[in-house]
C-alpha positions in Angstrom: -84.3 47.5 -41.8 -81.7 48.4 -39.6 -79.6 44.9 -37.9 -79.7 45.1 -34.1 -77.1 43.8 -31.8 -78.2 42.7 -28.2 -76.2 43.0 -25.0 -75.9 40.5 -22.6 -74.7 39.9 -19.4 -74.4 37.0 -16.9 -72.5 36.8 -13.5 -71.4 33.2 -13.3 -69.7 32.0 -10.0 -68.3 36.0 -9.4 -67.4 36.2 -13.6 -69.6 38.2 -15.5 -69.9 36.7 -18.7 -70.8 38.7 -22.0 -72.0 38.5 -25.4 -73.3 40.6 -28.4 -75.3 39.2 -30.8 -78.4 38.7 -33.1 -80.2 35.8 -33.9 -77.2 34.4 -36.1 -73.7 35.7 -35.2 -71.8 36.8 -32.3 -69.9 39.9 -32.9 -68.4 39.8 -29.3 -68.0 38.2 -26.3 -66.1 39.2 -23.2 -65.6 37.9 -19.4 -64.2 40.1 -16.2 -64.9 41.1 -12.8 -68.3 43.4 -13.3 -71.0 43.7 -15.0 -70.2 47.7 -15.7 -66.8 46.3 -17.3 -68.5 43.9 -19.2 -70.8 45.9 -20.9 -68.0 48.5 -22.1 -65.6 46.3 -23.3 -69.1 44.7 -25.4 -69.9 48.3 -26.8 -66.6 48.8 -27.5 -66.3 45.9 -29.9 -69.3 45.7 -32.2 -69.5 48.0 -35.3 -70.4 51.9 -34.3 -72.4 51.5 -37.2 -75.1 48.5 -35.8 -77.8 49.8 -33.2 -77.7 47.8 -29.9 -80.0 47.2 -27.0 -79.3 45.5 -23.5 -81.5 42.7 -22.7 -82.3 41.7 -19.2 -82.9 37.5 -20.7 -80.4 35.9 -23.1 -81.8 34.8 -26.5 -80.7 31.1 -27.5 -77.4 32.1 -29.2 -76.6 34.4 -26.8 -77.1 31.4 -23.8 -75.2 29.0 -26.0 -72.4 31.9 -25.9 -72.6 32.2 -22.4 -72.4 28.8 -21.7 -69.6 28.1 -24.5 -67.5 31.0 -23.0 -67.9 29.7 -19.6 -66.8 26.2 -20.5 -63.7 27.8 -22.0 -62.8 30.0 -18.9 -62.9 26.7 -16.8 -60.3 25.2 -18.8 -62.8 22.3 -20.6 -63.0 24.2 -23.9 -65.9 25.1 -26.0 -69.3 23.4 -25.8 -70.1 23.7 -29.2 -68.7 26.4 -31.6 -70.3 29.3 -32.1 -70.8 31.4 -36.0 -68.4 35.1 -35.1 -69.3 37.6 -37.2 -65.8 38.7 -38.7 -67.2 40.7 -41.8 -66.4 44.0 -40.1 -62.6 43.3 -39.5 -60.0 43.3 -41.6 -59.1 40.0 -44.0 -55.9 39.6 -41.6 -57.3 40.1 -38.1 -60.1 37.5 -39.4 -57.8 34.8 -40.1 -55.7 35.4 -37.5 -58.6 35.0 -35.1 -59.4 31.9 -37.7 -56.5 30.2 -36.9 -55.8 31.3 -32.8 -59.2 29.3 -32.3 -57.8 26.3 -33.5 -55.7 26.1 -30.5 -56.9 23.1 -28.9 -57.5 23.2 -24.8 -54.0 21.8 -23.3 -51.9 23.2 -25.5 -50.4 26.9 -26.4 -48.3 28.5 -29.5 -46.6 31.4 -29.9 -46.8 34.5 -31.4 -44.2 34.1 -34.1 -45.4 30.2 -35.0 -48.9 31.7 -34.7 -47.6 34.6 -37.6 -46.0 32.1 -39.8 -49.4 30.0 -39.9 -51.6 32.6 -40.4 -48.9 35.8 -41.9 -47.9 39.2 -40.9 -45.4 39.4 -37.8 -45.3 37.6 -34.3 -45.9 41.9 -33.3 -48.8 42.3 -35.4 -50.4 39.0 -34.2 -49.8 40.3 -30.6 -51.6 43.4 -31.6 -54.8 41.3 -33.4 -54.8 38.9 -29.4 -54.7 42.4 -27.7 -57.7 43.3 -29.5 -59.8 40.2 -29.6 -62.8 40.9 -29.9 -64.2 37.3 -28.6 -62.4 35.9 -25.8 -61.9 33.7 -24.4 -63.8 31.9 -27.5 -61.1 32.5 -29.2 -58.3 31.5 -26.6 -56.0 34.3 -26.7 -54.7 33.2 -23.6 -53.1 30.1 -25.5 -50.5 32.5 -27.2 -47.2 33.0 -25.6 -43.8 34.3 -26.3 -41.3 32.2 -28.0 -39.0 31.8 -25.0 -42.9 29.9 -23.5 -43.2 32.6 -21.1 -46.4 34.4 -20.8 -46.1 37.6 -22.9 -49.3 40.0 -22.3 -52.9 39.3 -21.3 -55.7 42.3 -20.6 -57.2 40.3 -17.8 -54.0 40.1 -16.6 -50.9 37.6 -16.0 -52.0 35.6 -13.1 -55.9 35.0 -15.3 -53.3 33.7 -17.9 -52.0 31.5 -15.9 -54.7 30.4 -13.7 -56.6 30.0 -17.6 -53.5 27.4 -18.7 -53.5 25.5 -15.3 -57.3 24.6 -15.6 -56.2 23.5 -18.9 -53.5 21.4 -18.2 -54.4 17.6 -19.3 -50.9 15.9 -18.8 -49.9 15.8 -22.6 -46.3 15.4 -23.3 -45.7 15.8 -27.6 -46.2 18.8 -29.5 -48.5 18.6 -32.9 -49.3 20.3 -35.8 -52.8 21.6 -36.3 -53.4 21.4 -40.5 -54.7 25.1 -41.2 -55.1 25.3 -45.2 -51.7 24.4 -46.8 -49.5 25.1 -43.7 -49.5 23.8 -40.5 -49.9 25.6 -36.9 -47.2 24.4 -34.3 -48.6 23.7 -30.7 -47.0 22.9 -27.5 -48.5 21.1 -24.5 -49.9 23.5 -21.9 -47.3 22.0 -19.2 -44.0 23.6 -21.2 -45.5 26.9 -20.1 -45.9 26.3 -16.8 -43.0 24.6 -15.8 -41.5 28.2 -16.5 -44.0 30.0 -14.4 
């Protein structure tokens, strides 16, 4: 029997919210400004290989999705974490992803520290946040350049930055997030957008 992936879609205070999913994984979830947009960049990430359909009422993952994604967008983080299906991408874009969710709300890291947690270069991390197949789940928008500017963003600069200010929570110390035998450096949110 054949898998099947369902589409769906949920405008959400003017952001349309979306997620592809079964009944057990998420295999992507996207936000932007239409419902049109949010579809394609949804069929665009799941596996050519998995039949989909677009469903007019979310099922209970896809709601918890939904909901989590929203909580995320509006700077308070996710509501509870959600199983990504990462089978179909390659063993580095996976932990990658892995290990760019760990970047707790309020604080941001960079594409090189981001590289030397989780391997390859700070330009092939880039490349794996360009492609991300499940923000803002996985927060993509807390990876900047080394210099704490910005760097890139497919929704945009100013959704990067309007992300990080509804994140800011008045920390002050960096930390280190313990992933496997090496350790992730983050920086509060504020460092970033002092330089704004």
């Amino acid at each position: 029997m054949t898998q099947k992936i369902g589409l769906y879609t949920k405008n959400m205070n003017g952001v349309w919210f979306g997620v592809a999913c079964d009944d057990e994984q998420v295999f992507a979830t996207t936000f932007t400004n239409s419902e049109k947009s949010a579809m394609k960049s949804l069929t665009e990430a799941i596996p050519q290989s998995m039949e989909f359909q677009v469903c007019a009422e979310p099922s209970i993952l896809a709601e918890k999705v939904l909901r989590s994604a929203k909580s995320v967008y509006d700077g308070k983080g996710e509501t509870e974490s959600v199983p990504l299906a990462t089978n179909n991408l390659s063993p580095f874009t996976k932990h990658v992803l892995e290990v760019a969710r760990l970047i707790p709300v309020g604080y941001v890291t960079s594409y090189g520290a981001l590289s030397k947690t989780a391997g390859g270069s700070p330009r092939a991390v880039g490349g794996v946040m360009a492609a991300n197949p499940f923000a803002p789940i996985v927060p993509c928008h807390r990876v900047v350049r080394s210099d704490l500017t910005l760097g890139g963003y497919g929704g945009g600069l100013d959704l990067k930055e309007k992300m990080l200010v509804r994140e800011r929570r008045s920390e002050t110390l960096p930390m280190e997030i313990p992933v496997g035998a090496k350790r992730l450096q983050v920086l509060p949110v504020e460092r970033v957008l002092e330089r704004t």
